[in-house]
VOGU-3710 file (C-alpha; in Angstrom, 3 decimals, decimal comma):
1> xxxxxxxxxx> -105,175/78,202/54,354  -103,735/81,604/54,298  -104,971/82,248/58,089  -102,493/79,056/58,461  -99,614/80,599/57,264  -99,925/83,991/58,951  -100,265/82,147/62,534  -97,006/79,852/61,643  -95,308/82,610/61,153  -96,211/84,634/64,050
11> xxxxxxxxxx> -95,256/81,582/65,715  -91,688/81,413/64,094  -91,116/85,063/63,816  -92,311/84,807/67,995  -89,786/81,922/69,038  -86,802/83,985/66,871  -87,320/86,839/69,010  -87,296/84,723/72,340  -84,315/83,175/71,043  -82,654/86,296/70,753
21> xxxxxxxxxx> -83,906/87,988/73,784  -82,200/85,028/75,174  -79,143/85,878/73,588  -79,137/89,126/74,448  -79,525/88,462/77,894  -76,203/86,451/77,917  -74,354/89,195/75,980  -75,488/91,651/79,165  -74,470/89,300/81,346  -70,876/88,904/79,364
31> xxxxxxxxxx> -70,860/92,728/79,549  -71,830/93,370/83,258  -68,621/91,196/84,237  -66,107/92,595/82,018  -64,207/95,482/84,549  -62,325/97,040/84,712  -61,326/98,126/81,046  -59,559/101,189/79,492  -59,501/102,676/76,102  -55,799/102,265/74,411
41> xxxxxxxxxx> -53,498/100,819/73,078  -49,995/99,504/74,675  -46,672/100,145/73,471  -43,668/98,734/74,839  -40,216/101,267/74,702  -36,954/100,868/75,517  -34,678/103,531/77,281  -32,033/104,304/79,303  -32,499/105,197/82,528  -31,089/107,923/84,776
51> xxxxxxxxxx> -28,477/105,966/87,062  -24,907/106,799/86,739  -23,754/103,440/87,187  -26,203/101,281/84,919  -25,293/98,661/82,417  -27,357/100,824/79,958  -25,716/104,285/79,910  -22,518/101,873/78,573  -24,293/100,142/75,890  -25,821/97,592/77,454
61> xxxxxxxxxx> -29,587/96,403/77,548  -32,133/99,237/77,979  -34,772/99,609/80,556  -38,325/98,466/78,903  -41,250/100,388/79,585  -44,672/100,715/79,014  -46,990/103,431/77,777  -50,808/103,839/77,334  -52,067/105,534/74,144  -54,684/106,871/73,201
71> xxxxxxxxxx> -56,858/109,524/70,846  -58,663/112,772/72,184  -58,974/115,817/70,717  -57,541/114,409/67,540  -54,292/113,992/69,085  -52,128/111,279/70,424  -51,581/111,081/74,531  -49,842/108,327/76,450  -49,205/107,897/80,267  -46,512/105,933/81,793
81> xxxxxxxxxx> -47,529/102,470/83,084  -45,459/101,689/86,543  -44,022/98,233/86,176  -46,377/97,178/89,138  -49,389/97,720/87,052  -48,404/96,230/83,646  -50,344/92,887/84,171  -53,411/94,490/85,122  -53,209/97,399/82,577  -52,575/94,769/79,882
91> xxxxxxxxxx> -56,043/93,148/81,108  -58,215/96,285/81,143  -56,967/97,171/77,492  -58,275/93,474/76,562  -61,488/93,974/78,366  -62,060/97,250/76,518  -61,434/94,957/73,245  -64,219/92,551/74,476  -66,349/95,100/75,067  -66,477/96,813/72,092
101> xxxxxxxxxx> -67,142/92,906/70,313  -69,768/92,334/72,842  -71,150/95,810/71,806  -71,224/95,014/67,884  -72,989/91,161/69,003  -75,449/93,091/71,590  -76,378/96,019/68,614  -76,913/93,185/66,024  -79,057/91,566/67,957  -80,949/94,566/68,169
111> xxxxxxx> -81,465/95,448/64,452  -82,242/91,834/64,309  -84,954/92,335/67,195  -86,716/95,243/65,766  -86,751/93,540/62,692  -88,809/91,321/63,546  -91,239/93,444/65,141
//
């Protein structure tokens, strides 16, 4: 009876770690396609610009722009984003977010992996 219960759970404890291999094989997959991505954060300012004749050097709306931030070092940098490249920076900063979650899921699935042994 107890030879039973050791091969049922080899079994199991064998079809949970196909199942995750499985899983982790998607989560590569997930990973593999996400690119370009870049580490930051976005900030949006707003300034005035640096012709004479602009609406706003007299008060009127200012010039948005947007900046890449990020730690290194221990201190803050940011780089200028041209306005041609805002809709693609704004998607590598959200691939570098799925990344990271795909990371966490992928190293989970690990522990849970070598758990099992």
């Amino acid at each position: 009876m107890c030879y039973n219960l050791i091969v049922k759970r080899i079994i199991v404890s064998e079809k949970q770690k196909a199942l995750l291999i499985k899983k982790r094989r998607r989560l590569l997959k997930q990973i593999s396609e996400l690119s370009p991505f870049i580490k930051g954060s976005l900030s949006r300012l707003y300034r005035i610009c640096g012709a004479k004749n602009c609406a706003c050097k007299k008060g009127g709306n200012k010039h948005e722009a947007l900046y890449l931030t990020w730690k290194e070092d221990c201190k803050t940098k940011s780089l200028y984003v041209p306005v041609e490249m805002h809709k693609e920076t704004i998607q590598w900063v959200q691939n570098y977010k799925k990344l990271k979650t795909l990371i966490k899921k992928l190293s989970s699935l690990q522990q849970d992996i070598l758990r099992l042994r």
